[in-house]
C-alpha positions in Angstrom: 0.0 0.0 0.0 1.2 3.6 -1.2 1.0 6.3 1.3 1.6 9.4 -0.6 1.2 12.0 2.1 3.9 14.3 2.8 4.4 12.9 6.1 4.0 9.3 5.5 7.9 8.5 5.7 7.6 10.3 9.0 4.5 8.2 10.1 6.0 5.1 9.3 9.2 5.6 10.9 7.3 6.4 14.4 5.4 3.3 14.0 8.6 1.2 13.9 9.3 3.1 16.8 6.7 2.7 18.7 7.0 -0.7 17.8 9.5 -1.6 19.7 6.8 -0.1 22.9 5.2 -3.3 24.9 3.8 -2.0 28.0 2.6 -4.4 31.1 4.4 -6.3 33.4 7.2 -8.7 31.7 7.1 -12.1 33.3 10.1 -13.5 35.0 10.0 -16.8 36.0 9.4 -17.0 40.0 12.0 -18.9 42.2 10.2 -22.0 44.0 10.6 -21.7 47.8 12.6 -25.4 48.9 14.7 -26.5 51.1 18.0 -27.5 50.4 17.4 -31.3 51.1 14.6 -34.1 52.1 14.0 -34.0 56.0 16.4 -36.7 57.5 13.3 -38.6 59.2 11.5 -39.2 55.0 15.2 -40.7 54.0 16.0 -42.5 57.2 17.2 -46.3 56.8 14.7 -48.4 57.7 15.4 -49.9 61.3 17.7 -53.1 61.6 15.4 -56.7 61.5 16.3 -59.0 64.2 19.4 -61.2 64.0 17.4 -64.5 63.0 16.4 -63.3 59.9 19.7 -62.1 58.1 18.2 -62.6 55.0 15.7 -60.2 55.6 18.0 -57.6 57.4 20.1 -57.6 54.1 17.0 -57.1 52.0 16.2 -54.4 54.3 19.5 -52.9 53.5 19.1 -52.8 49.5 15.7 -51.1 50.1 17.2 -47.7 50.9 16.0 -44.7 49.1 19.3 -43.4 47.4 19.8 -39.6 46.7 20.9 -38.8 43.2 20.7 -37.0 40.4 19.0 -39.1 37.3 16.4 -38.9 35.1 12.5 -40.9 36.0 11.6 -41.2 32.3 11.4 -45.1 32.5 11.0 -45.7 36.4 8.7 -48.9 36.2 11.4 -50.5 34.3 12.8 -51.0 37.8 10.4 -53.2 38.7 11.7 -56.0 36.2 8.1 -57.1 35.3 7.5 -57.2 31.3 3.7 -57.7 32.0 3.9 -54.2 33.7 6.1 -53.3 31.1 3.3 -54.1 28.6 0.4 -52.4 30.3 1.8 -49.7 30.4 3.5 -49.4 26.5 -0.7 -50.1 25.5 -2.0 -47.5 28.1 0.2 -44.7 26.4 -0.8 -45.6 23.3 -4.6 -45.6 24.0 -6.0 -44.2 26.8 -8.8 -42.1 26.2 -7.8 -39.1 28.8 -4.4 -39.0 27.4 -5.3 -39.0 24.2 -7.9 -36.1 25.0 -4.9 -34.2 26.6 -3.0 -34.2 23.1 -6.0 -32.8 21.3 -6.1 -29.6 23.7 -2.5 -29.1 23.2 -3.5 -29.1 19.0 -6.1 -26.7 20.6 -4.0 -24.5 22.4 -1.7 -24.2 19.6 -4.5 -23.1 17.4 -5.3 -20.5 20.1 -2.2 -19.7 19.9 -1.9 -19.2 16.5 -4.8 -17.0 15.7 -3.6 -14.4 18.2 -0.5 -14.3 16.2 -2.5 -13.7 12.9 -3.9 -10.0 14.5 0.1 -8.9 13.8 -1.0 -9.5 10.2 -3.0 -7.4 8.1 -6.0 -8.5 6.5 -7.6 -7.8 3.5 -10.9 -9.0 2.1 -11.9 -8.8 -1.7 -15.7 -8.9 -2.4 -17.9 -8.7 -6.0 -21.4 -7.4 -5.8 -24.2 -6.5 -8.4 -27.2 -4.0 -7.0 -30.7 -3.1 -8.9 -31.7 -0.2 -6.9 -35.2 1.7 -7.8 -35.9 4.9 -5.4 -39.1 5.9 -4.6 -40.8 8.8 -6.6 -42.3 10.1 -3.3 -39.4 10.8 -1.5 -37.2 13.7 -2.7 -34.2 11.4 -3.7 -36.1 9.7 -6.1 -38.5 12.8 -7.3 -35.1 14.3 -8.4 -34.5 11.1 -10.3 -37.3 11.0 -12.1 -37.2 14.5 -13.1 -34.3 14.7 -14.2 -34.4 11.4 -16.4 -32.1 11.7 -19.2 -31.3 15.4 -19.5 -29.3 17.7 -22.3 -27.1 20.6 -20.6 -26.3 23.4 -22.2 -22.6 23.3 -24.0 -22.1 20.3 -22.2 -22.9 16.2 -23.3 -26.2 14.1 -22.5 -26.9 13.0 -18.4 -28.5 9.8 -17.6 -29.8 9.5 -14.1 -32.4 6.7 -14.5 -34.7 5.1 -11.8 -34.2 1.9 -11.3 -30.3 1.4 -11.6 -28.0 -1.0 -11.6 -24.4 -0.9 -10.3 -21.7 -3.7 -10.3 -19.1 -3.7 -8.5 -15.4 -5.4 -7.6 -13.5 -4.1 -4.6 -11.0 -4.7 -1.8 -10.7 -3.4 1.6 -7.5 -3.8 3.4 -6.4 -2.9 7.3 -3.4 -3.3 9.3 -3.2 -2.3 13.4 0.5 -1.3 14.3 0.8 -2.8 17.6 2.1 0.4 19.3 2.0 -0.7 22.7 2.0 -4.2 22.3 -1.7 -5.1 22.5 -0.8 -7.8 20.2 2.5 -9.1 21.6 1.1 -9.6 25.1 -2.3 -11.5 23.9 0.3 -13.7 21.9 2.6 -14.2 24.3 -0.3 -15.2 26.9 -1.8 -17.6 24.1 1.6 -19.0 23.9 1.7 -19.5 27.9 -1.3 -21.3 27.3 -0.2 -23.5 25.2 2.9 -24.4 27.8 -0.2 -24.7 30.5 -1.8 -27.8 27.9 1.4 -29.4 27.0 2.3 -29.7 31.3 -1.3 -30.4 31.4 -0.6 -33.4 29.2 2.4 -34.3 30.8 0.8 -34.6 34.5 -1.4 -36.9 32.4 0.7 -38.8 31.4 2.6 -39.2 35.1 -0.9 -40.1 36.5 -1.6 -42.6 33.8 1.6 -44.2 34.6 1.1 -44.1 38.4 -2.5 -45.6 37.9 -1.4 -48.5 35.9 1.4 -49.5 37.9 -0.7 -48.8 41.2 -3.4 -51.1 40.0 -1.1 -53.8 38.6 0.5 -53.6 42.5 -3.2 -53.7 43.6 -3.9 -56.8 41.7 -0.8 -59.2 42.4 -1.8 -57.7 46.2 -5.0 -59.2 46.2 -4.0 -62.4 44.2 -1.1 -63.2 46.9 -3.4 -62.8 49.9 -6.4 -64.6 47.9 -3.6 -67.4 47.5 -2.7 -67.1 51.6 -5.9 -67.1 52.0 -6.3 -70.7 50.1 -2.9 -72.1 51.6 -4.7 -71.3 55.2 -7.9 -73.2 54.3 -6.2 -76.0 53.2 -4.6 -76.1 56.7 -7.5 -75.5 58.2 -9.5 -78.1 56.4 -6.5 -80.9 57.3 -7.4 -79.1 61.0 -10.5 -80.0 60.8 -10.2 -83.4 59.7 -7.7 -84.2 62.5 -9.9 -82.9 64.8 -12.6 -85.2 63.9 -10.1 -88.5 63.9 -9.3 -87.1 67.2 -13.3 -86.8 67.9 -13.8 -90.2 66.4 -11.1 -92.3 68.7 -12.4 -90.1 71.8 -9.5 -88.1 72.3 -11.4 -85.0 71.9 -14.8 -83.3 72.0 -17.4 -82.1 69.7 -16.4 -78.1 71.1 -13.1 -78.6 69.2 -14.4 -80.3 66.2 -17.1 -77.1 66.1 -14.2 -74.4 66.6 -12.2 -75.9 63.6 -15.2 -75.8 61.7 -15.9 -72.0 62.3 -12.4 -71.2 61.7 -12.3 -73.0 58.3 -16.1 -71.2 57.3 -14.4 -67.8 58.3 -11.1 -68.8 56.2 -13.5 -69.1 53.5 -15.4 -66.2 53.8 -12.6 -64.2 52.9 -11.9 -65.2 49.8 -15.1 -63.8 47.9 -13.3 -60.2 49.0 -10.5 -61.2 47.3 -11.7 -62.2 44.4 -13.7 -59.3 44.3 -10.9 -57.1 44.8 -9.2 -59.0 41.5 -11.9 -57.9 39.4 -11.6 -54.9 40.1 -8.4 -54.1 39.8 -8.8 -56.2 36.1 -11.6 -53.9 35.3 -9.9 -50.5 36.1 -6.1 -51.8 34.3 -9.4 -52.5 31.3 -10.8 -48.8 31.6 -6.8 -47.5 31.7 -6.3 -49.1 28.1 -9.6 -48.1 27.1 -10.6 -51.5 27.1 -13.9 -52.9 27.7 -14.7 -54.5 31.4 -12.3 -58.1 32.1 -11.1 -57.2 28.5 -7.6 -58.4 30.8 -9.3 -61.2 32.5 -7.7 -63.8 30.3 -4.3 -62.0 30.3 -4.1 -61.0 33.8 -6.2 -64.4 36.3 -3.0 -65.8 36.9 -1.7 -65.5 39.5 2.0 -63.4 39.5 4.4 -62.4 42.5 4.6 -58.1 43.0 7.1 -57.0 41.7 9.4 -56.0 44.3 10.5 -52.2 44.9 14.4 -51.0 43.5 17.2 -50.9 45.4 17.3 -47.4 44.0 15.3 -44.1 44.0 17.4 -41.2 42.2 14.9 -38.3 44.6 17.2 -35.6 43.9 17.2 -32.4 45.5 13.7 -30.6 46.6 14.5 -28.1 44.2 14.3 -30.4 40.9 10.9 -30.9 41.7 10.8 -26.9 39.7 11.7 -28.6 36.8 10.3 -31.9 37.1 7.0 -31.7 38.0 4.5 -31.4 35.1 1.9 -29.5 37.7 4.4 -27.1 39.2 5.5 -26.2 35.7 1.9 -25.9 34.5 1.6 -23.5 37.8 4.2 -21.3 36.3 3.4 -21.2 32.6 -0.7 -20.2 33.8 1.6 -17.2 36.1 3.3 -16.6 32.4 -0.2 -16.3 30.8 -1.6 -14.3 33.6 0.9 -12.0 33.9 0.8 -11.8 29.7 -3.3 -10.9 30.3 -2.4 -7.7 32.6 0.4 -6.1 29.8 -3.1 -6.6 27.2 -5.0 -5.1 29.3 -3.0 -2.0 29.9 -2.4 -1.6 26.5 -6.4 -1.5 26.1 -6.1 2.3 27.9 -3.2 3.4 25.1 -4.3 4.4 21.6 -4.5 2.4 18.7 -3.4 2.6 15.0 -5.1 1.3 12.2 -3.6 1.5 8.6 -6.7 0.8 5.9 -7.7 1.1 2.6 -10.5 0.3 0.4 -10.6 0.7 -3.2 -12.2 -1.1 -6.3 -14.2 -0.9 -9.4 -17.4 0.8 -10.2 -19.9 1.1 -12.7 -23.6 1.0 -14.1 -22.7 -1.5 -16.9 -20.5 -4.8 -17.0 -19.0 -4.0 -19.8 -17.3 -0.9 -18.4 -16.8 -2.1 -15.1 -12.7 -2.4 -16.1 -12.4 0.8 -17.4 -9.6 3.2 -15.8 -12.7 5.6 -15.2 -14.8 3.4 -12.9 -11.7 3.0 -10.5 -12.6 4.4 -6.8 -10.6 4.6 -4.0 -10.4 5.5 -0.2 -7.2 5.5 2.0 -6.0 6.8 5.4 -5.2 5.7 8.7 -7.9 5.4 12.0 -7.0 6.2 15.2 -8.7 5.1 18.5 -8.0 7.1 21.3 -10.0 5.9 24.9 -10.8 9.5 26.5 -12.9 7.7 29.4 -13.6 3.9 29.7 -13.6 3.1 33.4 -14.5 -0.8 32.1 -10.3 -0.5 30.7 -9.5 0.8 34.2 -10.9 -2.0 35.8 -10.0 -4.4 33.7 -6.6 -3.7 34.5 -6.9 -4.5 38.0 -8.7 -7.3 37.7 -6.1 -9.2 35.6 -3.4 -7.6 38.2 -5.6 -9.7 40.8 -5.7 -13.1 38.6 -2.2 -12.6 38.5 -1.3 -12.4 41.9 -3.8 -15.3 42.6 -1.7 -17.3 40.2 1.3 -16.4 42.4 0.0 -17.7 45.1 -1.4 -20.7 43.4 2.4 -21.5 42.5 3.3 -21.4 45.6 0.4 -23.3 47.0 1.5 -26.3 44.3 5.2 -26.0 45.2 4.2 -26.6 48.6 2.1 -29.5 48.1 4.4 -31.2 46.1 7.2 -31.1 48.8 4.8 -32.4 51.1 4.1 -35.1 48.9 7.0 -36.3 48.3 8.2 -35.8 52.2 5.2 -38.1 52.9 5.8 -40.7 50.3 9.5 -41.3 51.4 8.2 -41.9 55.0 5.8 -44.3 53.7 8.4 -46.2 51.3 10.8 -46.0 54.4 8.1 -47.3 57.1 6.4 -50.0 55.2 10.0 -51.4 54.4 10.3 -51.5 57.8 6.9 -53.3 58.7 7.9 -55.4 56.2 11.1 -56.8 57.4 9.6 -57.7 61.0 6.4 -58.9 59.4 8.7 -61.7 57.5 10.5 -62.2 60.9 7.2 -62.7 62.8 5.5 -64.9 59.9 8.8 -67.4 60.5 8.5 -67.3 63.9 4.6 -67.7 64.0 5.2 -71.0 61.5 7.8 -72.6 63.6 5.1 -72.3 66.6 2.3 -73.6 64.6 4.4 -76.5 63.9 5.3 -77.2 67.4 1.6 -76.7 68.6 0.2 -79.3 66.3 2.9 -81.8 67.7 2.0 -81.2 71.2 -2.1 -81.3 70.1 -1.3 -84.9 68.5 0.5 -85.6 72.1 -2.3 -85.2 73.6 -0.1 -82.1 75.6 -1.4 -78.7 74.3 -5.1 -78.0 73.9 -7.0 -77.5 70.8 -7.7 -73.7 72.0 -3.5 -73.4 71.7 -3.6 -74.6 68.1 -6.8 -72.2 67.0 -4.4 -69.2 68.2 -1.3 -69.9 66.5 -3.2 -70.8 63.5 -5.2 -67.2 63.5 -1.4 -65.5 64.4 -0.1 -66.9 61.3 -3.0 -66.3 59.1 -3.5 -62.8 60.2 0.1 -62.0 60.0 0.6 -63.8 56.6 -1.9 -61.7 55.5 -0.4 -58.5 56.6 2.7 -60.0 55.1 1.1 -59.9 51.5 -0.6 -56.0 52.7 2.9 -55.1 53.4 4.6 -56.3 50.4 2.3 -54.6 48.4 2.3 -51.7 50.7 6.4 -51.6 50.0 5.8 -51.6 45.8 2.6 -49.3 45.6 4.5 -46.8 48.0 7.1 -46.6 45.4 4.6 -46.1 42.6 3.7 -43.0 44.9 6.9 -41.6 45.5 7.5 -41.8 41.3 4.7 -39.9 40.9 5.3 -37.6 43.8 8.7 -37.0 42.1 6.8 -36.2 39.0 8.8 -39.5 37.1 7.3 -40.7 33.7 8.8 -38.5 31.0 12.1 -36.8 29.6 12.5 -32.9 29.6 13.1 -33.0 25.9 10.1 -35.1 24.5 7.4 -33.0 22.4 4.0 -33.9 23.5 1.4 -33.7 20.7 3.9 -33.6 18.5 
């Protein structure tokens, strides 16, 4: 576009000055309040298992949480289990939410995209054709019809006729100069945005992960204690059929016979739980691959050990959590954009610039519609200056307020995140513990059990004696199982706590 006023050189030139103008805040990226390490309590060694069990006190050993530096990207490949290994791969791939999360980063980036096209200008090109009669009883088309085709004096013939018709072919071009940078905040907040969707994704993706593995724990949880459960039945059941040997040569009575019985029913009545807890756990690994319900049933009913926790745990320092956590950086880049939101709206109270143009052809008859004579044209620059818009005034506080909200909302998921973690490391530390002495106590109760029964068939302990070591070793065996599983889903936590489950330089949505 030509601007051929005097002054246009002189316009222009302050418009690439003015340019360079981008008033609001700028952003700087806040420094997350941590400490300097993990409380000595959440990384403490879990507590030495008595001497009879050396086995277990040098298992207890390797399940210290290390501190180092690494990277979480593959965590569950720790726990050496290719059927986790599997879920896992297929749950990336197809799960629904995840899925969803990619699309809102495509629509973010659209966002994103047609913010950036306002730096642009536009221009529009339009054809029209018109039949336009005025109406004799109005003045407009009195003069119409009056005049008709007239003859001047000195001069050619004048055709005004009533109806007309007028084509047309024309295109109207405008361009606002982003003096203040209206433009560059409202792009720079869309592209925040987008940074808030791609984290978004990301914390989906960690919670995917953490779900799947924390259901796959859940599962081989409840098929080890359905499969305690079973083992103490059957040892109950051989129970009860001493006890009615016993009954039947008189060495006994039928109150013995009768407590063996109830103790095998209520052995038995625990394993419907269990089984209910399996399906379950089948149905939600099913919903986490976008699977039907017990699409897994086939894949996953038999039965499989949990898989047992790392030696290692590369935690870090509190302050990775900054750059690690997909929620703390989402926290920051929704700062980014809100901060972005105040700098538009205090551009809103500064004048604006609009370059435009709008020319074309003209004329009563197609055929000279591209003649040099029907050319019309109208150029010149707009101007909006707000004398008094109190709405602008306010506006500008209330993004300042959003802004300082998201401050504090950065701070609040800083916070939460330490406490998260603090809290899964004392888990991982205290259920290794409970563990150990669990294992130690579930020898112990077996070596009892044994001895009991002996002294039953002597004739020297009671039947009350054996009922009691019996329930001891059941109820411990089971916490046994709880524990394990305890031990394993605790470190699912503590990955996700840690924000583990993908690399710093992967391109989600991509």
């Amino acid at each position: 576009m030509m601007i051929k006023h005097p002054h246009g050189h002189c316009l222009l030139l302050l418009s690439t000055l003015l340019g360079a103008c981008t008033v609001g805040p700028n952003f700087k990226p806040p420094t997350p309040q941590t400490p300097e390490h993990w409380s000595t309590h959440a990384t403490a060694q879990p507590a030495a298992t008595p001497a009879a069990t050396p086995a277990a006190a040098a298992a207890a050993a390797g399940g210290v949480v290390v501190e180092q530096t690494g990277q979480l990207g593959d965590w569950w490949t720790g726990f050496a289990d290719p059927q986790l290994d599997s879920l896992i791969a297929r749950a990336v791939s197809s799960n629904l939410d995840l899925r969803a999360a990619v699309l809102r980063i495509d629509e973010a980036r659209a966002q994103r995209d047609i913010s950036a096209s306002a730096m642009w200008p536009t221009l529009a090109v339009d054809g029209s054709f018109n039949r336009q009669r005025f109406s004799e009883t109005t003045p407009t088309g009195a003069l119409f019809t009056s005049v008709g085709s007239a003859h001047l004096p000195g001069g050619a013939s004048t055709s005004v006729p009533n109806p007309y018709n007028q084509f047309q072919l024309s295109g109207t071009a405008s361009w606002e100069l982003d003096l203040f940078g209206r433009v560059r905040r409202a792009v720079e907040a869309s592209q925040a945005g987008l940074q808030v969707s791609i984290e978004d994704q990301r914390a989906v993706l960690v919670a995917l992960l953490a779900d799947v593995a924390g259901a796959y724990m859940d599962l081989r949880g409840a098929q080890a204690r359905l499969a305690v459960t079973r083992e103490n039945l059957a040892t109950m059941d051989d129970l009860l059929e001493l006890t009615r040997q016993r009954r039947a040569a008189g060495l006994t009575t039928h109150i013995d016979v009768g407590n063996a019985m109830a103790q095998s029913a209520l052995t038995r009545a625990q394993i419907p739980a269990f089984e209910l807890q399996i399906t379950v756990d089948i149905n939600q690994l099913s919903e986490l691959l976008g699977l039907a319900p017990d699409a897994l049933r086939a894949e996953l009913e038999s039965p499989a050990a949990v898989p047992r926790a790392t030696r290692e745990v590369p935690i870090g320092v509190p302050a990775d959590l900054a750059r690690r956590r997909p929620d703390i950086r989402e926290a920051e880049a929704n700062l980014h954009a809100a901060t972005a939101e105040v700098g538009v709206a205090t551009a809103n109270l500064y004048p604006r610039l609009t370059l435009g143009g709008t020319g074309g052809v003209q004329s009563e008859t197609a055929g000279n519609l591209l003649e040099w004579a029907s050319r019309f044209v109208t150029l010149g620059p707009t101007i909006d200056v707000p004398v008094f818009d109190r709405g602008r005034w306010k506006s500008v506080h209330l993004y300042d307020v959003r802004s300082q909200e998201a401050a504090l909302a950065y701070q609040r998921t800083v916070l939460n995140a330490l406490h998260e973690v603090e809290n899964a490391l004392a888990a991982y530390a205290a259920d290794q513990n409970r563990r150990e002495w669990l294992d130690s106590t579930v020898v112990q109760d077996r070596e009892v059990l044994g001895l009991t029964r002996q002294r039953y068939e002597s004739g020297v302990s009671s039947f009350v004696d054996v009922l009691d070591s019996e329930r001891s070793l059941q109820q411990n065996e089971l916490a046994l199982a709880d524990t394990t599983t305890a031990v394993s889903s605790d470190l699912v936590r503590l990955y996700r706590a840690l924000g583990g489950g993908w690399q710093s330089g992967e391109q989600p949505g991509a």
